[in-house]
HTML snippet that shows the backbone in 3Dmol.js (N, CA, C, O; Angstrom):
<script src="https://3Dmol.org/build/3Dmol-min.js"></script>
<div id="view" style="width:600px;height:400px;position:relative"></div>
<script>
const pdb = `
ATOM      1  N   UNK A   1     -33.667 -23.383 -62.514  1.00  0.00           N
ATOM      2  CA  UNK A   1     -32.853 -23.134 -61.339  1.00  0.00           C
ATOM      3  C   UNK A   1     -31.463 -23.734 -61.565  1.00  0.00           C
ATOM      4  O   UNK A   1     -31.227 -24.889 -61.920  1.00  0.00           O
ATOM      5  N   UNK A   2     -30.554 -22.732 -61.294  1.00  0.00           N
ATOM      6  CA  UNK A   2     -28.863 -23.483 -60.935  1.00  0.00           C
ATOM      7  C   UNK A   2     -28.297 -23.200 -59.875  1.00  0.00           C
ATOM      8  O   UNK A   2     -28.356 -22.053 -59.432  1.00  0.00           O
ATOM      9  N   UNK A   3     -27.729 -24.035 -59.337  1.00  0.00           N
ATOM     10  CA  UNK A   3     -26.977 -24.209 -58.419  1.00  0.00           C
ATOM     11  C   UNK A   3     -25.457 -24.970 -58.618  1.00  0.00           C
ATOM     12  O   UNK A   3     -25.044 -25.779 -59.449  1.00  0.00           O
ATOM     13  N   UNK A   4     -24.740 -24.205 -57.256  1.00  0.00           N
ATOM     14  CA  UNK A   4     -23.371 -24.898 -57.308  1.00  0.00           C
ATOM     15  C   UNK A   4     -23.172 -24.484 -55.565  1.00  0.00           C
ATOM     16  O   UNK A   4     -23.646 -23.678 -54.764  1.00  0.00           O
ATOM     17  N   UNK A   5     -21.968 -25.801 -55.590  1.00  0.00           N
ATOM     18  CA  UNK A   5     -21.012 -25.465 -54.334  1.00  0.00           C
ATOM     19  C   UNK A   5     -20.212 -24.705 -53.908  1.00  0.00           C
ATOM     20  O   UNK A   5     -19.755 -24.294 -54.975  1.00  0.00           O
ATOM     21  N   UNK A   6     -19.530 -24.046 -52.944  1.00  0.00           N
ATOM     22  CA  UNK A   6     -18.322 -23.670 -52.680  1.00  0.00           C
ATOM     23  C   UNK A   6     -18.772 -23.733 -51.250  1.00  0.00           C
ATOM     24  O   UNK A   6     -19.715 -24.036 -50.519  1.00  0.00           O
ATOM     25  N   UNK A   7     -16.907 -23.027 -51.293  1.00  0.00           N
ATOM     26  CA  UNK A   7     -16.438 -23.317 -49.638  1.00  0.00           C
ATOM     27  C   UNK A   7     -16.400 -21.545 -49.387  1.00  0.00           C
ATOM     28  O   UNK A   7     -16.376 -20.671 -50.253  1.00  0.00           O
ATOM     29  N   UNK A   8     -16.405 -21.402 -47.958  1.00  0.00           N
ATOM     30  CA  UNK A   8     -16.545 -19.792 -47.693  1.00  0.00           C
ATOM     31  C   UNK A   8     -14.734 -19.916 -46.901  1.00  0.00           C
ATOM     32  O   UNK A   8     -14.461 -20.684 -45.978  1.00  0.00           O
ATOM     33  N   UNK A   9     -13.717 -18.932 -47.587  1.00  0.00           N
ATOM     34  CA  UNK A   9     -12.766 -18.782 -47.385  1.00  0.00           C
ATOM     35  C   UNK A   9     -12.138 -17.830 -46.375  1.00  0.00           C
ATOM     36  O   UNK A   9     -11.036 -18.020 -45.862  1.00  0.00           O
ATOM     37  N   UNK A  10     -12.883 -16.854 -46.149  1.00  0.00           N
ATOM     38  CA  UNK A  10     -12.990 -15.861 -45.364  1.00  0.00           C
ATOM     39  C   UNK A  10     -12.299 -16.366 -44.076  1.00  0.00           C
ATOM     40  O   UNK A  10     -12.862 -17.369 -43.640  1.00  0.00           O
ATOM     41  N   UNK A  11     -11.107 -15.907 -43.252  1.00  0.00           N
ATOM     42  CA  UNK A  11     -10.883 -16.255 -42.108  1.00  0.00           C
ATOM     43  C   UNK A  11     -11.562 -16.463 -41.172  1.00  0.00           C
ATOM     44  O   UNK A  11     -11.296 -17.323 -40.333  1.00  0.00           O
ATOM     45  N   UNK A  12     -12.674 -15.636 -41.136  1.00  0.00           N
ATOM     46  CA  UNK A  12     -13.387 -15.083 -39.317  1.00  0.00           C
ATOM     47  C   UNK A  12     -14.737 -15.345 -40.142  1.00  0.00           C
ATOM     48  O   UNK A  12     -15.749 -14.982 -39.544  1.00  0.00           O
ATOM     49  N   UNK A  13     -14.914 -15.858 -41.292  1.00  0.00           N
ATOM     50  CA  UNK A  13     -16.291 -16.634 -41.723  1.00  0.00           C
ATOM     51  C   UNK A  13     -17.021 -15.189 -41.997  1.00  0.00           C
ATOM     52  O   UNK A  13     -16.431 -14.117 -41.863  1.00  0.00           O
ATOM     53  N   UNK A  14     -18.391 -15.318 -42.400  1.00  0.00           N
ATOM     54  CA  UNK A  14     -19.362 -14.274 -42.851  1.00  0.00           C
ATOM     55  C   UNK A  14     -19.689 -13.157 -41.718  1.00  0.00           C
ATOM     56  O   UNK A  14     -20.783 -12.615 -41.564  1.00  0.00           O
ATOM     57  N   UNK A  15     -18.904 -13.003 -41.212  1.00  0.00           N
ATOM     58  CA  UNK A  15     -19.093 -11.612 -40.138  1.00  0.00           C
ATOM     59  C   UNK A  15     -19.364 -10.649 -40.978  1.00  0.00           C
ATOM     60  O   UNK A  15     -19.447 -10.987 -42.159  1.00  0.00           O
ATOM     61  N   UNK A  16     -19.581  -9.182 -40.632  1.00  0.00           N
ATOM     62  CA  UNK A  16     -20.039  -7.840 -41.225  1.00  0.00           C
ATOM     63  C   UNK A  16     -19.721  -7.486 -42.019  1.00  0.00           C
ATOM     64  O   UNK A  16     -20.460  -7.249 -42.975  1.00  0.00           O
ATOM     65  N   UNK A  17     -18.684  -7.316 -42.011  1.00  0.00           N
ATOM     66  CA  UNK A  17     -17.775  -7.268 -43.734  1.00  0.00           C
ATOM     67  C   UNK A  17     -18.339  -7.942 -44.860  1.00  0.00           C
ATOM     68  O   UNK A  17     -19.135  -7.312 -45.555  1.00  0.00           O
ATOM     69  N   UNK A  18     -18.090  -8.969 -45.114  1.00  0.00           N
ATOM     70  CA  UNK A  18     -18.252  -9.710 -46.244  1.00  0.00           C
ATOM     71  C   UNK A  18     -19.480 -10.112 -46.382  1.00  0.00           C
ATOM     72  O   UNK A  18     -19.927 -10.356 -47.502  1.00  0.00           O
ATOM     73  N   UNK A  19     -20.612 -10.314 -44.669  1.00  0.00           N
ATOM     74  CA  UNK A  19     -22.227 -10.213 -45.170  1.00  0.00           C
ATOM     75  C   UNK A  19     -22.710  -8.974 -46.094  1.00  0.00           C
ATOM     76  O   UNK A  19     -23.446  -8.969 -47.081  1.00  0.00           O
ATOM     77  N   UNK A  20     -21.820  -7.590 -45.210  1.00  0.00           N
ATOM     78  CA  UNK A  20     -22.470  -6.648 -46.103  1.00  0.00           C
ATOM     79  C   UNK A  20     -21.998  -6.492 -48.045  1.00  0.00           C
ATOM     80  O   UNK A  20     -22.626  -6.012 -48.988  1.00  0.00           O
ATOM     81  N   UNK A  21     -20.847  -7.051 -47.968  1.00  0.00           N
ATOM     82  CA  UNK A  21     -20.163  -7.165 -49.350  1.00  0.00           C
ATOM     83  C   UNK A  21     -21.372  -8.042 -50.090  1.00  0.00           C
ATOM     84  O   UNK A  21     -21.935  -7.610 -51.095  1.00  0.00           O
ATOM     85  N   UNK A  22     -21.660  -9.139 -49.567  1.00  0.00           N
ATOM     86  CA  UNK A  22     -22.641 -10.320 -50.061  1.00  0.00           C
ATOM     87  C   UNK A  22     -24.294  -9.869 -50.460  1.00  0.00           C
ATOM     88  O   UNK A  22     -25.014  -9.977 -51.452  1.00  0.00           O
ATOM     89  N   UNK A  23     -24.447  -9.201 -48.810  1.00  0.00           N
ATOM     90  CA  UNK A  23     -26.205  -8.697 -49.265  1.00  0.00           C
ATOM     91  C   UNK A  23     -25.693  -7.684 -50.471  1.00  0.00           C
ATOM     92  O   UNK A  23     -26.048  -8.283 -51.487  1.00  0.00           O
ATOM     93  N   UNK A  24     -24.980  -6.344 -50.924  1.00  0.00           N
ATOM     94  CA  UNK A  24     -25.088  -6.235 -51.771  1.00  0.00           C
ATOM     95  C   UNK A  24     -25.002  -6.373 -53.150  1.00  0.00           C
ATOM     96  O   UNK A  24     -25.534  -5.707 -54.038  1.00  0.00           O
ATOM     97  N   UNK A  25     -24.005  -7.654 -53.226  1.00  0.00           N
ATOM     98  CA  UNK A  25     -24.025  -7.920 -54.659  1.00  0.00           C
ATOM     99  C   UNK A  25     -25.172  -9.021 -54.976  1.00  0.00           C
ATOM    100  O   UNK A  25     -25.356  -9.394 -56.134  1.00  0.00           O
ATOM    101  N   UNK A  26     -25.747  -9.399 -54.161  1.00  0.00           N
ATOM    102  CA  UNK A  26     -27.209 -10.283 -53.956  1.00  0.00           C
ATOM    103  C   UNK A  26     -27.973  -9.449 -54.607  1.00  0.00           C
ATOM    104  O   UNK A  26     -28.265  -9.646 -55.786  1.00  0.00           O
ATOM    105  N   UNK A  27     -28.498  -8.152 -53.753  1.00  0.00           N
ATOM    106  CA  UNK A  27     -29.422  -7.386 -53.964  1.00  0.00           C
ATOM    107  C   UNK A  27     -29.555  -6.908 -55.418  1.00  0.00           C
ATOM    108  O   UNK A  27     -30.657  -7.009 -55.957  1.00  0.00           O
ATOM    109  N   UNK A  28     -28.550  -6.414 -56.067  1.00  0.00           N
ATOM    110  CA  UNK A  28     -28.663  -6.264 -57.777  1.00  0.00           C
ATOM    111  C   UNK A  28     -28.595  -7.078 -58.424  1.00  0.00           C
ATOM    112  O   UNK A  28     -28.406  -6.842 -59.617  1.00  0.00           O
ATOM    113  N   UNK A  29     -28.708  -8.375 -57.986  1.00  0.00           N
ATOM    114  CA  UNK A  29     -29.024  -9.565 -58.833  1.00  0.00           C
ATOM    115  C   UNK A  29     -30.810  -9.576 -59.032  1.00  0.00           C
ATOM    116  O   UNK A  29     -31.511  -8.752 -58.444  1.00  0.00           O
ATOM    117  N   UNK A  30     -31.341 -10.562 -59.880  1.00  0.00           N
ATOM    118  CA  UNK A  30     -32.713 -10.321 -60.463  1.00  0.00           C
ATOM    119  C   UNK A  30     -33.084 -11.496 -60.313  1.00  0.00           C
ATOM    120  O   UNK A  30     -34.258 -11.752 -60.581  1.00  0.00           O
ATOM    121  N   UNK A  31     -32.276 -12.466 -59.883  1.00  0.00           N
ATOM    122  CA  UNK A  31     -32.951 -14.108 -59.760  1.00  0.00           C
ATOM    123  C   UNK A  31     -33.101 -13.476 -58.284  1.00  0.00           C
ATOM    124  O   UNK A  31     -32.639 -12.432 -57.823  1.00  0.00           O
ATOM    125  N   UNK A  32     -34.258 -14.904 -57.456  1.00  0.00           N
ATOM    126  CA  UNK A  32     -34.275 -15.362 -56.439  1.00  0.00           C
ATOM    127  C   UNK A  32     -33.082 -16.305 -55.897  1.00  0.00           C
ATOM    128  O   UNK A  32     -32.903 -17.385 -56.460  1.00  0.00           O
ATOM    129  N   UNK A  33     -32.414 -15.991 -55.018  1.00  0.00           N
ATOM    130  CA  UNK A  33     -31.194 -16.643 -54.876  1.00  0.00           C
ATOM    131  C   UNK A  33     -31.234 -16.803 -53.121  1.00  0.00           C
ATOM    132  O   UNK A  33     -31.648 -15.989 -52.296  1.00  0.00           O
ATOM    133  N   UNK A  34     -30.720 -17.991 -52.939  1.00  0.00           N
ATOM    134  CA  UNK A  34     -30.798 -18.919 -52.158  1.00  0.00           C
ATOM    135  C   UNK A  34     -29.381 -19.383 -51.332  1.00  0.00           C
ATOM    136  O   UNK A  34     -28.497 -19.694 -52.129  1.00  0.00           O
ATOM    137  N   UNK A  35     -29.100 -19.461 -50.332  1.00  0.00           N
ATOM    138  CA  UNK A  35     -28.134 -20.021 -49.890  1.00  0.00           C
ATOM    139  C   UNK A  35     -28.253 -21.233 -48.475  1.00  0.00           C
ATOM    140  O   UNK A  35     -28.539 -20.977 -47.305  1.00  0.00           O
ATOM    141  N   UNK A  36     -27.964 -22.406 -49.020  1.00  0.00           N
ATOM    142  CA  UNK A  36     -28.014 -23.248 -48.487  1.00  0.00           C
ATOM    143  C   UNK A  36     -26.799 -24.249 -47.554  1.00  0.00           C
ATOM    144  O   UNK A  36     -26.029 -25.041 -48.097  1.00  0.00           O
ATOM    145  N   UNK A  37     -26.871 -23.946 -45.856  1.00  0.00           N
ATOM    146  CA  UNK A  37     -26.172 -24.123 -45.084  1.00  0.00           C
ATOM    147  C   UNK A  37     -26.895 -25.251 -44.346  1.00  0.00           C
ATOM    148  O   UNK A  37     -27.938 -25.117 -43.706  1.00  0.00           O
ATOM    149  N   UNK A  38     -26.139 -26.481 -44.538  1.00  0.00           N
ATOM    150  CA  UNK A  38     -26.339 -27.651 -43.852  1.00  0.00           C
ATOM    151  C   UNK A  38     -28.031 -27.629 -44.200  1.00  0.00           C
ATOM    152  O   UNK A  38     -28.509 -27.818 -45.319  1.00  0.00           O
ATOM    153  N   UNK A  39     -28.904 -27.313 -42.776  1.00  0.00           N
ATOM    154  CA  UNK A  39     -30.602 -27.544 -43.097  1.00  0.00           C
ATOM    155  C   UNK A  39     -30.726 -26.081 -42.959  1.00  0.00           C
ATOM    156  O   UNK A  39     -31.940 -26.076 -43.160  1.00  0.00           O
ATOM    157  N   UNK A  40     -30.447 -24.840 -42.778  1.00  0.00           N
ATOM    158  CA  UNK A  40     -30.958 -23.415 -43.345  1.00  0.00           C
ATOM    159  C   UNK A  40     -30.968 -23.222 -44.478  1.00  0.00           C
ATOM    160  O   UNK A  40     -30.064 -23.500 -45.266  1.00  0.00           O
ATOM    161  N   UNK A  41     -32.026 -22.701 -44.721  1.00  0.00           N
ATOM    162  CA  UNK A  41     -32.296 -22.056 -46.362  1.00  0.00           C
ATOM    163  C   UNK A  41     -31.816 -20.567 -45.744  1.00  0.00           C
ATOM    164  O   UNK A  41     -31.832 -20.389 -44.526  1.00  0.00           O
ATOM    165  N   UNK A  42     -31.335 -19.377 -46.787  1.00  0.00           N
ATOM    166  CA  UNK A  42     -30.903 -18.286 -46.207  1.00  0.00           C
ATOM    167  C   UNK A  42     -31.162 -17.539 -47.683  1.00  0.00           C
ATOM    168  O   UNK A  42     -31.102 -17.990 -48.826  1.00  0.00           O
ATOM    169  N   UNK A  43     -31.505 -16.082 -47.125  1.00  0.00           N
ATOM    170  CA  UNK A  43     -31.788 -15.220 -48.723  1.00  0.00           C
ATOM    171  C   UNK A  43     -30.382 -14.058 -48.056  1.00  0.00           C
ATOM    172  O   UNK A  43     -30.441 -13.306 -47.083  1.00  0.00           O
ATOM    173  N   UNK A  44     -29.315 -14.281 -48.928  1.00  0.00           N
ATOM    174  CA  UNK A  44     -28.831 -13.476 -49.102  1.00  0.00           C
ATOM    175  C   UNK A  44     -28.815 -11.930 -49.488  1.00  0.00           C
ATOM    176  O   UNK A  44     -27.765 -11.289 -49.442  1.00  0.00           O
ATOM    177  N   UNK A  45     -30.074 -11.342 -49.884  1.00  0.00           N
ATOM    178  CA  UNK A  45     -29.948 -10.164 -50.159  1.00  0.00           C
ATOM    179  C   UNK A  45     -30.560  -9.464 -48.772  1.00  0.00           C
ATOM    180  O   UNK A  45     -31.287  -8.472 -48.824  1.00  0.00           O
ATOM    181  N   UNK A  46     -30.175 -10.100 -47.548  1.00  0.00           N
ATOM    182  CA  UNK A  46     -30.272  -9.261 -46.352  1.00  0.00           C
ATOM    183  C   UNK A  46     -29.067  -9.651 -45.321  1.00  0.00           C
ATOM    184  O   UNK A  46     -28.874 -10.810 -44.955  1.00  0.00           O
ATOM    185  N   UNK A  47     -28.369  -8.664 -44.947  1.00  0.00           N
ATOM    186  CA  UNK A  47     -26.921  -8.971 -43.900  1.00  0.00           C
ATOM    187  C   UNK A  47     -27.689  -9.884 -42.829  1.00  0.00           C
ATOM    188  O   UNK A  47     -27.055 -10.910 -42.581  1.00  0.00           O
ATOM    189  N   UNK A  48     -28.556  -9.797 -42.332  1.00  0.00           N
ATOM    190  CA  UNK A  48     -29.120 -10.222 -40.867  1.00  0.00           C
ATOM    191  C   UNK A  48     -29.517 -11.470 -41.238  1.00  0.00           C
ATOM    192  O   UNK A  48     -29.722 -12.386 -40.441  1.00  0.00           O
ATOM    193  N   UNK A  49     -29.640 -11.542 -42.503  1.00  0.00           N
ATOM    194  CA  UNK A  49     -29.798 -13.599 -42.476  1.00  0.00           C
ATOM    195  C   UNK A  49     -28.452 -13.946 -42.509  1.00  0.00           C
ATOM    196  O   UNK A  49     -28.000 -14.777 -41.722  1.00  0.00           O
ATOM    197  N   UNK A  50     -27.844 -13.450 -43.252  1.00  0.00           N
ATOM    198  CA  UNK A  50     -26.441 -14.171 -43.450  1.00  0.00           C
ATOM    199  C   UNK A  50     -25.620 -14.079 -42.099  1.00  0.00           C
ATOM    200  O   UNK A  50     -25.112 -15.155 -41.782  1.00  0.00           O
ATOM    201  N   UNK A  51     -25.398 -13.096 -41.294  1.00  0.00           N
ATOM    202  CA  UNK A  51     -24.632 -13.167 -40.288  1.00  0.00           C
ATOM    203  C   UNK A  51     -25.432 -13.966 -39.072  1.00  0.00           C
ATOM    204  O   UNK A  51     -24.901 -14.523 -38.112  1.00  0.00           O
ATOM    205  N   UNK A  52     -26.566 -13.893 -39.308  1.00  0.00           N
ATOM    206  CA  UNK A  52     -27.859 -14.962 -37.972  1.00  0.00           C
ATOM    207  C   UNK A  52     -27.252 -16.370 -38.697  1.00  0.00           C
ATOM    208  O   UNK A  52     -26.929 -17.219 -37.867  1.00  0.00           O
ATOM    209  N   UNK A  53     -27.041 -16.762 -40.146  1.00  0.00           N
ATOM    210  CA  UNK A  53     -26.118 -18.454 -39.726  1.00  0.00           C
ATOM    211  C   UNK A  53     -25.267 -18.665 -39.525  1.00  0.00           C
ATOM    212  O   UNK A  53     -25.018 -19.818 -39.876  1.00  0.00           O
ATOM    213  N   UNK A  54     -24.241 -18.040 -38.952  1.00  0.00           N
ATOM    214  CA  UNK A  54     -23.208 -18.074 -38.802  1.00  0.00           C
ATOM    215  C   UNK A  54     -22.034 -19.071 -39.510  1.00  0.00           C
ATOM    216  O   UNK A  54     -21.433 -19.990 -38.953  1.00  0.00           O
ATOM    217  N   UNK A  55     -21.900 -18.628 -40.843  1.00  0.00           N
ATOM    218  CA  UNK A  55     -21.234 -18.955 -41.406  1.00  0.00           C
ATOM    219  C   UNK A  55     -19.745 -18.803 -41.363  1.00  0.00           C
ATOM    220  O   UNK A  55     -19.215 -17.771 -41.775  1.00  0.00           O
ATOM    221  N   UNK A  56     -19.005 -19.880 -40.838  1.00  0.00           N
ATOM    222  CA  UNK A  56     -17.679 -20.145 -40.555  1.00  0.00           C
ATOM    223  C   UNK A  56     -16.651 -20.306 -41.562  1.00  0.00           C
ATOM    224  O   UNK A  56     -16.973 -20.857 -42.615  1.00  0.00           O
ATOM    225  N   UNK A  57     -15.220 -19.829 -41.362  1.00  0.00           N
ATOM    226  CA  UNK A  57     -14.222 -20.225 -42.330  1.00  0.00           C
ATOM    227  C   UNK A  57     -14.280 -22.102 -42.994  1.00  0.00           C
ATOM    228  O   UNK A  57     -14.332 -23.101 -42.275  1.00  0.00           O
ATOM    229  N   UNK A  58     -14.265 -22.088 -43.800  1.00  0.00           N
ATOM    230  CA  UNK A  58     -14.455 -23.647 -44.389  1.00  0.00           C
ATOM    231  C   UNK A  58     -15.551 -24.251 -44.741  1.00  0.00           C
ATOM    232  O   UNK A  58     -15.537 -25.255 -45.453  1.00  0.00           O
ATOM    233  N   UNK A  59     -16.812 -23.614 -44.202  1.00  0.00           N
ATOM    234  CA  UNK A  59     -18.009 -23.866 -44.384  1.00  0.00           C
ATOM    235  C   UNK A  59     -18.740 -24.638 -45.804  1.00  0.00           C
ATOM    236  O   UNK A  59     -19.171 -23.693 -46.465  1.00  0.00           O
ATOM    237  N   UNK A  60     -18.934 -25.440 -46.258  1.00  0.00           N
ATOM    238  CA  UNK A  60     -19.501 -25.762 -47.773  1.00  0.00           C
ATOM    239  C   UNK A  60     -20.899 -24.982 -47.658  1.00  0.00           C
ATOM    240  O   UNK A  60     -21.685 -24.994 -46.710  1.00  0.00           O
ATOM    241  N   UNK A  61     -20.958 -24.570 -48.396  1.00  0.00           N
ATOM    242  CA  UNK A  61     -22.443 -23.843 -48.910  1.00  0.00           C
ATOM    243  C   UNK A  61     -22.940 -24.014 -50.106  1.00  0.00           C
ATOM    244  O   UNK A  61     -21.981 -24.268 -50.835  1.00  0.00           O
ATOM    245  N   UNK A  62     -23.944 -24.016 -50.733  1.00  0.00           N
ATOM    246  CA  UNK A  62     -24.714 -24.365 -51.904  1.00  0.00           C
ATOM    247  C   UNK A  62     -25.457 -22.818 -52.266  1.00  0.00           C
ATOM    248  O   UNK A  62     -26.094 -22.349 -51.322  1.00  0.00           O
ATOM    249  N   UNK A  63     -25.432 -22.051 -53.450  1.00  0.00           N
ATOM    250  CA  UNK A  63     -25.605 -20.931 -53.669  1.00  0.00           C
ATOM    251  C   UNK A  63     -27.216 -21.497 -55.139  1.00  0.00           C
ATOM    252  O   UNK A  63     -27.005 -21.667 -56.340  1.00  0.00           O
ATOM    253  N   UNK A  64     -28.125 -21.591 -54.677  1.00  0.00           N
ATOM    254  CA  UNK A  64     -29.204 -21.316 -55.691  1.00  0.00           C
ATOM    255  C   UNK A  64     -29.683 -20.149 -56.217  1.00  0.00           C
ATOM    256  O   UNK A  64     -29.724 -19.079 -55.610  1.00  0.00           O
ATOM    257  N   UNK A  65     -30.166 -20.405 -57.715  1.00  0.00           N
ATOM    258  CA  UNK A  65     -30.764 -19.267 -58.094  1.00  0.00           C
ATOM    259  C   UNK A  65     -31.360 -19.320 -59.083  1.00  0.00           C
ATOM    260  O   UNK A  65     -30.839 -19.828 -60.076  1.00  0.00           O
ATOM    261  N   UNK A  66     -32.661 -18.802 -59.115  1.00  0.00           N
ATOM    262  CA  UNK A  66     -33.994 -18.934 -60.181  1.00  0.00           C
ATOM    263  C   UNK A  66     -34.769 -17.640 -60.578  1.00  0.00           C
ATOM    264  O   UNK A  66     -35.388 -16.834 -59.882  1.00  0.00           O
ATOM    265  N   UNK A  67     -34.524 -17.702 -61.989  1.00  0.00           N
ATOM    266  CA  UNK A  67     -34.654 -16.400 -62.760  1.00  0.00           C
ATOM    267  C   UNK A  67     -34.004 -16.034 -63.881  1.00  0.00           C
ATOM    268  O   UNK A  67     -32.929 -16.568 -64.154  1.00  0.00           O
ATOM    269  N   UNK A  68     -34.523 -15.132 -64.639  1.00  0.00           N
ATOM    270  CA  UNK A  68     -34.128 -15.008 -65.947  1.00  0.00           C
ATOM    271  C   UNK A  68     -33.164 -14.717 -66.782  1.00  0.00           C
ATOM    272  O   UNK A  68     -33.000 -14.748 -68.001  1.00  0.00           O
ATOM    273  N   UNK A  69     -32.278 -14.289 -65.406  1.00  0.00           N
ATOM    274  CA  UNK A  69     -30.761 -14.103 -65.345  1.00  0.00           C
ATOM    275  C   UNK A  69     -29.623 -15.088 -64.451  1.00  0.00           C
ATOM    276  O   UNK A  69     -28.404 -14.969 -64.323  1.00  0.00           O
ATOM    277  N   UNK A  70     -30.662 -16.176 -63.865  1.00  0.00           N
ATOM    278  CA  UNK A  70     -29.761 -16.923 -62.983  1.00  0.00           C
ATOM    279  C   UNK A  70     -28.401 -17.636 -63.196  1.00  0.00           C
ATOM    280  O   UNK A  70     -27.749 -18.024 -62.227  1.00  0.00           O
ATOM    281  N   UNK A  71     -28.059 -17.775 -64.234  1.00  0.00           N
ATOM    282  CA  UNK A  71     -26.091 -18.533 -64.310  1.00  0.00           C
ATOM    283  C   UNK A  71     -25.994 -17.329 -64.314  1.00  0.00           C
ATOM    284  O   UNK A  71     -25.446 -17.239 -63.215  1.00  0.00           O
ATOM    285  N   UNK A  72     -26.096 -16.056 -64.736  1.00  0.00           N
ATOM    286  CA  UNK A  72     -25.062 -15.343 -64.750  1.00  0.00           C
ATOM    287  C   UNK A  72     -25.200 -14.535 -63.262  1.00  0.00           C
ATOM    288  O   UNK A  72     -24.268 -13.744 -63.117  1.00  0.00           O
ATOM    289  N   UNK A  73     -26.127 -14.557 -62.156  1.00  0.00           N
ATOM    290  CA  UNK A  73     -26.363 -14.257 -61.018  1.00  0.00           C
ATOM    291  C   UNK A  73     -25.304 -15.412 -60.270  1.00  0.00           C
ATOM    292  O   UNK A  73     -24.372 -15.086 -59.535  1.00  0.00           O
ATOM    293  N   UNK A  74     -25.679 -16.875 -60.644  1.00  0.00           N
ATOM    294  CA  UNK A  74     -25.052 -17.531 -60.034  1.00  0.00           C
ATOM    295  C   UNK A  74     -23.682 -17.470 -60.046  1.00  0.00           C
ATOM    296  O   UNK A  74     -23.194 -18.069 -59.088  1.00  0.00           O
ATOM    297  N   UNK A  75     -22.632 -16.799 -61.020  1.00  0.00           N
ATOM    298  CA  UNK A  75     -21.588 -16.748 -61.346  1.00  0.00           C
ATOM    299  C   UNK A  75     -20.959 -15.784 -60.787  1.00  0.00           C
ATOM    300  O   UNK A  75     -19.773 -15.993 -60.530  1.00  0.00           O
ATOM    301  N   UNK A  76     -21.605 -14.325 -60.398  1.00  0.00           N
ATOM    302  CA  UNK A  76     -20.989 -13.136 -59.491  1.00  0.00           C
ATOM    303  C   UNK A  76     -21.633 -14.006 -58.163  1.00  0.00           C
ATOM    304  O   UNK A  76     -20.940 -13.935 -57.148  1.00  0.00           O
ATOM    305  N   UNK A  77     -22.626 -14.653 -58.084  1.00  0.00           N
ATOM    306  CA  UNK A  77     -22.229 -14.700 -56.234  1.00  0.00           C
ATOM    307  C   UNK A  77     -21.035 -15.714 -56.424  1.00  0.00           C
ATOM    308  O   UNK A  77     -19.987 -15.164 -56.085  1.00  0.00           O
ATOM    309  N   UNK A  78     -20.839 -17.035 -56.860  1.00  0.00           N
ATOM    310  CA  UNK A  78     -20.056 -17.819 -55.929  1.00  0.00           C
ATOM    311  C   UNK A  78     -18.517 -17.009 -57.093  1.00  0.00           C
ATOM    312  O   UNK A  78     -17.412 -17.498 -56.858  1.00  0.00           O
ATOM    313  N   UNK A  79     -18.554 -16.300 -57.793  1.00  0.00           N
ATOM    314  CA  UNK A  79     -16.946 -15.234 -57.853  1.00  0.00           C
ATOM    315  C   UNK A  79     -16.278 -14.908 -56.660  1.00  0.00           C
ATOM    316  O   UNK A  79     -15.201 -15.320 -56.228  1.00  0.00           O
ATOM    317  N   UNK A  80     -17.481 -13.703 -55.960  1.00  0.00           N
ATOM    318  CA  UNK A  80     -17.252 -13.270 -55.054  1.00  0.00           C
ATOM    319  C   UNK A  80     -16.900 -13.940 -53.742  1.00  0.00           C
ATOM    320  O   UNK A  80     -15.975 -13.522 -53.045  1.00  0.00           O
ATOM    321  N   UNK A  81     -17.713 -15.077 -53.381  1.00  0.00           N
ATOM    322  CA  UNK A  81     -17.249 -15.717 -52.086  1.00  0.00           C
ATOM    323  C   UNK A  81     -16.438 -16.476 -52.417  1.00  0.00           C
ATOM    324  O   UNK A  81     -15.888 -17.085 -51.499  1.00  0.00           O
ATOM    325  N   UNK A  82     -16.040 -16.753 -53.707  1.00  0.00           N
ATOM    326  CA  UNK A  82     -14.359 -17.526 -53.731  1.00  0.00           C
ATOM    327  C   UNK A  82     -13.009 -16.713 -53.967  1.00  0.00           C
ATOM    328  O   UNK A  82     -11.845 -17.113 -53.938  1.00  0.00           O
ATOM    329  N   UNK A  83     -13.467 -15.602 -54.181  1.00  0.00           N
ATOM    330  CA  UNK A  83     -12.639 -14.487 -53.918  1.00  0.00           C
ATOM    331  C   UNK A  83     -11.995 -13.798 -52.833  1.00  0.00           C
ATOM    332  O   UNK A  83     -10.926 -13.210 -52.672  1.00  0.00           O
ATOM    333  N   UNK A  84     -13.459 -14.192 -51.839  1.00  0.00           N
ATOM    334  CA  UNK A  84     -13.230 -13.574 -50.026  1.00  0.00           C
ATOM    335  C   UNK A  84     -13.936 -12.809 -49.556  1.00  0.00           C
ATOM    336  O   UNK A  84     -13.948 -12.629 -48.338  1.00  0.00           O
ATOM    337  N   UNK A  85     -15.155 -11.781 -50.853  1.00  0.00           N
ATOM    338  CA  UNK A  85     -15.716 -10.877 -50.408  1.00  0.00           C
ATOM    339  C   UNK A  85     -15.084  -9.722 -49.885  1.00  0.00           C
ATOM    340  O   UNK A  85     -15.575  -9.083 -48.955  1.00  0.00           O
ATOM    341  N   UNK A  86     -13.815  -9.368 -50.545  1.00  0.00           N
ATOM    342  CA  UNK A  86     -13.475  -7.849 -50.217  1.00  0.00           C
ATOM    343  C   UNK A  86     -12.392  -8.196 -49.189  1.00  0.00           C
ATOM    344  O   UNK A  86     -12.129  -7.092 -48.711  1.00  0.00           O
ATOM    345  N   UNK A  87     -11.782  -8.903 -48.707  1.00  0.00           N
ATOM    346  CA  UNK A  87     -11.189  -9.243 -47.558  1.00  0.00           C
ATOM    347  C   UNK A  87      -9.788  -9.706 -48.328  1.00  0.00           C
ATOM    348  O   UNK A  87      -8.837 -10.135 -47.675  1.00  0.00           O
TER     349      UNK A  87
END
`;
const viewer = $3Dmol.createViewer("view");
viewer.addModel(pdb, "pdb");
viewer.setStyle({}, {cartoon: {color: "spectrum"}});
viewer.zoomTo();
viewer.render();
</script>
């Protein structure tokens, strides 16, 4: 398993946009991947978890992932949410 930090940059935080940007680049990943907000565990490869924690601009989050491809899973998710997710 690897894991790392980041911060979610997004102005208006993980609203629809960037959950749906997120569940899908989750979903073609092949690890089990994990996102960890304060005490929620959250599976990113579904919009309705990610937008049910309401993840805010500034937020620290912890992005896990376990599997046979996981650094390089782990490396397109936290790309993308330090990028903005399309925004």
């Amino acid at each position: 398993m690897v894991s790392q930090k980041t911060k979610v940059i997004n102005p208006s935080g993980m609203h629809a946009r960037p959950a749906s940007e997120l569940a899908k680049l989750a979903s073609k990943c092949e690890s089990d991947i994990t996102i960890k907000v304060g005490e929620k565990n959250i599976n990113p490869k579904s919009i309705l978890n990610i937008m049910s924690a309401a993840i805010r601009c500034g937020t620290d989050i912890v992005v896990e992932c376990s599997g046979e491809t996981e650094k390089e899973d782990l490396a397109k998710i936290i790309e993308a949410i330090e990028s903005g997710l399309g925004e």
